[in-house]
N, C-alpha and C positions, 0 to 999 in steps of 0.2 A: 866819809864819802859813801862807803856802804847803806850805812841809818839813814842819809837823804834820798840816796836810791831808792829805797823801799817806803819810806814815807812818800817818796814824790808818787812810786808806783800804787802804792793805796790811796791816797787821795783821787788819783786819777779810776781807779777801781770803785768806789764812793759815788764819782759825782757820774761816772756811767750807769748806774745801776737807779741812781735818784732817775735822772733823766727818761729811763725806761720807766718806770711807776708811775712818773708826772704825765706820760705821754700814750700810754696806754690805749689803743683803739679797738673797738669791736669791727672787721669787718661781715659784711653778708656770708651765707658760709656756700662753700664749693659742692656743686649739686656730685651727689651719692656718697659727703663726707658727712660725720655725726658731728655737729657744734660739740669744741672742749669748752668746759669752763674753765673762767680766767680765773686766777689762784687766789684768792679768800684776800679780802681787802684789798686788793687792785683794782689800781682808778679805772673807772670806761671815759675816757677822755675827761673831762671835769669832773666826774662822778664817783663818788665813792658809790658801789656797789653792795650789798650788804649780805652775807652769807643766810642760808636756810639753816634750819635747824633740826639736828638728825633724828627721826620717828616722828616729827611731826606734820600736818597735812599742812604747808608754805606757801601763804599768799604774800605777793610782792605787790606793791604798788606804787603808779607812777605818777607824780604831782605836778602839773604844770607852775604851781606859785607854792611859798614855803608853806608848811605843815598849820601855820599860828595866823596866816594872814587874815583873818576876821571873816573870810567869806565862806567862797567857793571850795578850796582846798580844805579848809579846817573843819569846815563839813563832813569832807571825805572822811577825814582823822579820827573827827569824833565815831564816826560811822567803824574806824575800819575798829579803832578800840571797845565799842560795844559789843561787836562783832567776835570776837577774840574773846572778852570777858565773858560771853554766852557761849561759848561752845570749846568744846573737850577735846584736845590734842589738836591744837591751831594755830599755827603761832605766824603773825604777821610784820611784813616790815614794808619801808618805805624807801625813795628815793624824791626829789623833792626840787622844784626851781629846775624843771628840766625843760630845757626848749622845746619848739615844736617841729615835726617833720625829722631828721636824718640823727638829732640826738635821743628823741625820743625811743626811734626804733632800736637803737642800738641800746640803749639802757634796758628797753625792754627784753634784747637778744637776751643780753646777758644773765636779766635775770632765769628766766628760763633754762639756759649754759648750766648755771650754778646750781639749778633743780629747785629750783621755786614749783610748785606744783598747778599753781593757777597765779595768773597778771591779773592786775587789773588799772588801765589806765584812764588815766581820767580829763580829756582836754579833747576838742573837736577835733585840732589838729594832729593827733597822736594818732587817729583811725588808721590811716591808708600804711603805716608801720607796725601798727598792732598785727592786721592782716596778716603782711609779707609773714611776719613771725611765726603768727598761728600755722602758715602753713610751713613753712619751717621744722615745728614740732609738734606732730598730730596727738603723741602722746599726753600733752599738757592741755590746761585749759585757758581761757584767755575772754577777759570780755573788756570792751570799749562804751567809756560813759559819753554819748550826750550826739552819736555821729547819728550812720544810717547801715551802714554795710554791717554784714554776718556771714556764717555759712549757717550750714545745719549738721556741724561735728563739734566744731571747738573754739569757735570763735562766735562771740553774742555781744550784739551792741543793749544799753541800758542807758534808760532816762525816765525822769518822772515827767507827769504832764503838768508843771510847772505854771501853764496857763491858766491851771483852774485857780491858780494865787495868785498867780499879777492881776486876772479880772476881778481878785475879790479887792486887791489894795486899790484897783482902779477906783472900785465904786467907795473907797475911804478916800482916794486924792481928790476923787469929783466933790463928794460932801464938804471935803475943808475948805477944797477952792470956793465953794459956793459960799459957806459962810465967812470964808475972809473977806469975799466981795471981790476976787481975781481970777475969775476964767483962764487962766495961761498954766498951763501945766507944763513938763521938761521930762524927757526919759533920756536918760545918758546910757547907750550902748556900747557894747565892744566891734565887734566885726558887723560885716554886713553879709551874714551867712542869714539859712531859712528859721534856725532857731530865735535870732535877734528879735527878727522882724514879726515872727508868730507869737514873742511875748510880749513883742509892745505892743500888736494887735490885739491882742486876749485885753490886755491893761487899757486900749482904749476904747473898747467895746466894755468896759466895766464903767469906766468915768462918765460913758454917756449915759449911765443911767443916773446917777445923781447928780449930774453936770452936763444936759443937752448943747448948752454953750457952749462949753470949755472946750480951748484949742491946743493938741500938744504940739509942742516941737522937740527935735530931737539933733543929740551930737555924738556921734560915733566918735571913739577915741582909740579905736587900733589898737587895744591890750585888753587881754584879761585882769591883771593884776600891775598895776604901776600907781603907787600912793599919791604921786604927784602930778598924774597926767588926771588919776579920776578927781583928784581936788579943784586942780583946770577946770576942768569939765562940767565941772557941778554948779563949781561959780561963777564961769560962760553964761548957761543957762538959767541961774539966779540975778546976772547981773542984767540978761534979758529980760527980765519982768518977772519971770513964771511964781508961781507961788509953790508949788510940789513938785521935787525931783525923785523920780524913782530909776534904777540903777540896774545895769544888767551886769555888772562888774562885783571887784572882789572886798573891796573896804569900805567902808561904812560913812565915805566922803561924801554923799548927799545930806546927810544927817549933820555934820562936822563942819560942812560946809557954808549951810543954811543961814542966812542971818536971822535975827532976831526977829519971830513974828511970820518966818517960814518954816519949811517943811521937809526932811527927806525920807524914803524909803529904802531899806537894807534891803541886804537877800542873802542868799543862799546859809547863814550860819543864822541858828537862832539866839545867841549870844552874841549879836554885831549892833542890839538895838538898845542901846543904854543912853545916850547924849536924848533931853528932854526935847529934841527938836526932832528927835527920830518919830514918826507915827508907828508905823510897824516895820517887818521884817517875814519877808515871803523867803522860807525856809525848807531845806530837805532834811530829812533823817536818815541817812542811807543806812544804819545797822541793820534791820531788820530785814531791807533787801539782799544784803550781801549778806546775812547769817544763811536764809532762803540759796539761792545760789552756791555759796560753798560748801551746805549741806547736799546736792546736785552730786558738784565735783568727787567732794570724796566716796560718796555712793555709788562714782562712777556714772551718772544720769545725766551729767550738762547735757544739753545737745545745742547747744549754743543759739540762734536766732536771735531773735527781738524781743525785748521786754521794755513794755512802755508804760508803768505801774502808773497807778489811777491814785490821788486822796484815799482811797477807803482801804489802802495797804499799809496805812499809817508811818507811811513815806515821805508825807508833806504837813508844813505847817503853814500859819497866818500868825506870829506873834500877838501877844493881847487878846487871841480867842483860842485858845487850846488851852488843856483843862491846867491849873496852877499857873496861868500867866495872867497879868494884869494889864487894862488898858494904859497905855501912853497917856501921858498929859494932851498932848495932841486931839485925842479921840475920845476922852472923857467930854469935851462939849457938845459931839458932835449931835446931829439930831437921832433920837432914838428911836427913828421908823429908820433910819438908815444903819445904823447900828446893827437892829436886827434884821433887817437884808441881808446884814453880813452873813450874821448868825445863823440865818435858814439857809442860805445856800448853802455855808459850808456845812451842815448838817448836812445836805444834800448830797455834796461831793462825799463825805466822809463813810457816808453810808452808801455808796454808789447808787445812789435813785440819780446824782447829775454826771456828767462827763466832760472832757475838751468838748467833745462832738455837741452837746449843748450850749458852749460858747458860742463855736460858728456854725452856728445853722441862717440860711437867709431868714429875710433876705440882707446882705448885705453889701454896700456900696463902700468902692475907693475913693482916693482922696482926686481922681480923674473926673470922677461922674460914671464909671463902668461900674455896671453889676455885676460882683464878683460871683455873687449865689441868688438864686431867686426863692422866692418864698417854700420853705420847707426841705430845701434842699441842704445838705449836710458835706462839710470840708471829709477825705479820707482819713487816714493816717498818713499815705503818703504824700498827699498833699502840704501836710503841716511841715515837712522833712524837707522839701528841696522847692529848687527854682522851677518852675514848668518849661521847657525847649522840645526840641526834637531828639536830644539823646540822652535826656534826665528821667527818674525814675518813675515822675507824674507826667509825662510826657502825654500830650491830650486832655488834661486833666487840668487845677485853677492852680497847685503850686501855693507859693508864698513872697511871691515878690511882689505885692501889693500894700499901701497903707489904709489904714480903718481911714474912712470919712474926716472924723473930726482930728487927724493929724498934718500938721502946716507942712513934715518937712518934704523935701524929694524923696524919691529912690536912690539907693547909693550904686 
């Protein structure tokens, strides 16, 4: 009777204590109390949270889609491991497939809790959490990829001007449309924030140059990262005519998706463009900016802000023109006055004699008939970043909620 007592009463000791570890939450913390950290391998709600490592300078990082996913995130990866593999007493880790908005923040909390010494997360949506954090722990450092907000202490948003490589794959989807003999071009985006809509305008301000015809259309698909909504999506817009799909998302489904005799564009990983139907892959490097930046931190120097790095920081690529990459089957026919258009400008960008700001200069017309810019007039940076209203941060100004000319679809 005794032995089942006590058996019953450890079991019951067991599955209370699993219970607490599976269910573990970060709340916000109590203003003038210091955040504890939670105890080394304990879940933050889903998440396994991953410990620092003692003497070393701890970056933590938060991944909206898993570490491998062929795009956006693996990008980061690669970025955060060169990062780490270049510089002396660094040691980084990760968190990974984390939502956006109230789970974000809290993974973030916690790393921080546990003494990571700089965040860095990586998803539009993760901003207005990263914030709350930063100021949470003035001692730490903290930057946010891809938003708009910062302070000037400890919090700095970071993104590359990405535009200057969709306008360049632009003027390669205009040249192939042109010699397939199909005008119809497809951008499959994610959300319909100012970032989307300023890369498919760079991309269709690029196609009009070797494609004055060509007409895109476009299908927002509501995810960053979901293998089977961007396959959808890819093949929506192939089964609609179009001849080239280029992709604001994470896998490499325009390319995979293409049939026989079409066309996709990758992005953000430069190892996402292998299928012989892929033409290129408009790619970031980010090691070199986050080696840059966490040398900052530990120096004690972040001051956090805005960092909106240019091509000639060797931040960005164009697969098939960076030095040891080969053209795609795709792009070997292409004509070679178009070709080397590529090649000069990106010279241009790379050596900063070009800019975004050379992208959108007027004059330039919407898909309405309104002139967004009149001849020689130049987009801001804040412009490129948000919606224009009366309590947005280009407020007065043109914004980005506007489509280039030669784009069929609506506004979202």
């Amino acid at each position: 009777m005794n032995k089942k007592f006590f058996l019953l009463l450890s079991l019951i000791l067991v599955f209370s204590m699993s219970l607490a570890a599976c269910g573990g939450q970060t709340t916000p913390v109590e203003e003038g109390k210091q955040p504890q950290a939670p105890a080394e391998g304990e879940q933050v709600g889903a998440y396994q949270v991953p410990a620092p490592v003692e003497g070393k300078f701890n970056v933590g990082f938060v991944y909206v889609g898993p570490h491998d996913d062929g795009g956006w995130t693996q990008a980061h990866d690669v970025g955060r491991i060169w990062m780490q593999d270049h510089m002396e007493g660094v040691h980084t880790a990760y968190v990974e497939n984390v939502a956006e908005g109230v789970d974000s923040e809290n993974v973030t909390r916690a790393l921080a809790r546990k003494g990571f010494d700089m965040v860095i997360t990586t998803s539009f949506g993760f901003m207005d959490g990263t914030l709350t954090v930063a100021e949470e722990f003035p001692d730490k450092s903290f930057i946010h990829v891809s938003g708009y907000k910062s302070n000037d202490t400890n919090f700095g948003n970071l993104m590359g001007a990405m535009e200057d490589i969709k306008y360049l794959a632009g003027i390669l989807a205009g040249s192939r449309a042109m010699l397939d003999g199909n005008p119809r071009i497809g951008y499959m985006a994610t959300f319909p924030i100012p970032e989307e809509l300023r890369l498919g305008n760079a991309f269709a301000i690029g196609v009009e140059k070797t494609c004055p015809e060509c007409k895109i259309d476009v299908r927002f698909i509501n995810t960053w990262h979901d293998p089977i909504l961007e396959q959808e999506g890819a093949k929506s817009l192939f089964d609609g005519g179009v001849q080239v799909v280029m992709t604001g998302a994470d896998t490499p489904a325009p390319a995979t998706a293409a049939p026989e005799g079409k066309w996709g564009i990758t992005y953000d990983y430069s190892g996402n463009c292998t299928d012989p139907k892929c033409l290129t892959s408009m790619y970031f490097h980010w090691g070199p900016i986050y080696k840059g930046l966490v040398e900052q931190a530990k120096a004690g120097e972040y001051k956090g802000g805005s960092l909106y790095y240019e091509a000639d920081t060797g931040g960005l690529g164009l697969f098939g023109f960076m030095p040891g990459e080969e053209l795609m089957p795709g792009l070997k026919d292409l004509p070679e006055a178009d070709l080397q258009m590529v090649r000069d400008e990106l010279a241009m960008f790379l050596s900063g004699k070009m800019t975004r700001f050379d992208i959108f200069k007027g004059p330039i017309m919407d898909n309405k008939g309104n002139e967004v810019l009149k001849e020689g007039e130049v987009l801001r940076q804040v412009d490129l970043d948000c919606f224009e209203g009366p309590d947005s941060p280009c407020a007065g100004g043109v914004g980005m909620y506007w489509w280039y000319h030669n784009i069929t679809a609506e506004l979202p």
